[in-house]
C-alpha positions as CSV (number, residue, x, y, z in Angstrom):
1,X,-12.9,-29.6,29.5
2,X,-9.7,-29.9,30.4
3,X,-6.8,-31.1,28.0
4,X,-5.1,-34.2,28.0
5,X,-1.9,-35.2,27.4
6,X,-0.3,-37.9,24.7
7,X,-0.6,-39.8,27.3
8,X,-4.0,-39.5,28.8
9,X,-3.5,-37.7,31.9
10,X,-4.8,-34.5,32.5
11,X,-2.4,-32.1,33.0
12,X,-0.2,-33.7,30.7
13,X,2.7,-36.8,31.4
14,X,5.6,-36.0,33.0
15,X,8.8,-37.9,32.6
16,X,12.3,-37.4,34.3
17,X,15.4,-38.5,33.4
18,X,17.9,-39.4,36.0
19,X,21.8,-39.7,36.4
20,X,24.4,-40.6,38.4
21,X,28.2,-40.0,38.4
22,X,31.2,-39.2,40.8
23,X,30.3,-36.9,43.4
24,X,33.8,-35.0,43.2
25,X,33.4,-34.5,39.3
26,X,32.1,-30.8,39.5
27,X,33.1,-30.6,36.3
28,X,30.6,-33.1,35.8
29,X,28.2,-31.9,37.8
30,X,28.3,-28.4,36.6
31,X,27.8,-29.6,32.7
32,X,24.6,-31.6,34.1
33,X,23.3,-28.2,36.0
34,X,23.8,-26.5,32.4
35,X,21.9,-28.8,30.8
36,X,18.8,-28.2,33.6
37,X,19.6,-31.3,35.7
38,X,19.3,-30.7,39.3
39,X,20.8,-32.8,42.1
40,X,19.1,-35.2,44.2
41,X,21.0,-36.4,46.7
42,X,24.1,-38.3,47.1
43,X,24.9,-42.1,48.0
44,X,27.7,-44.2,49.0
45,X,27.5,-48.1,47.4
46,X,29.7,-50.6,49.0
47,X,31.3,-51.4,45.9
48,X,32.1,-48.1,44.4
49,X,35.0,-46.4,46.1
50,X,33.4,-43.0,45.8
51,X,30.0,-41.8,46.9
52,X,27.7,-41.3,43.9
53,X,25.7,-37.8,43.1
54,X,22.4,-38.3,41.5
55,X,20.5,-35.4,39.3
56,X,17.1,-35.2,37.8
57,X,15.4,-33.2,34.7
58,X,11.6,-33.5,34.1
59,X,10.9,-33.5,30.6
60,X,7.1,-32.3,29.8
């Protein structure tokens, strides 16, 4: 039998936690990548001046 998670799902749930910020913060960005966060890609909105760097951590 395999075991569950708190959640039911076997295997366990998986949850990730997203961010955004300024793409030229590497100061930033390299706190995030510390922290385990790992980019995702990068978007530019119309109404933000700068483009905006996303990062991800899954948390078991």
């Amino acid at each position: 039998m395999k075991s569950r998670g708190i959640c039911g799902i076997s295997g366990g749930c998986r949850t990730r936690c997203r961010t955004g910020s300024h793409q030229a913060n590497l100061r930033l960005k390299n706190w995030y990548v510390t922290l385990g966060f790992v980019p995702s890609g990068s978007r530019n909105f119309d109404h933000r001046p700068f483009e905006v760097q996303f990062m991800g951590f899954e948390i078991f």
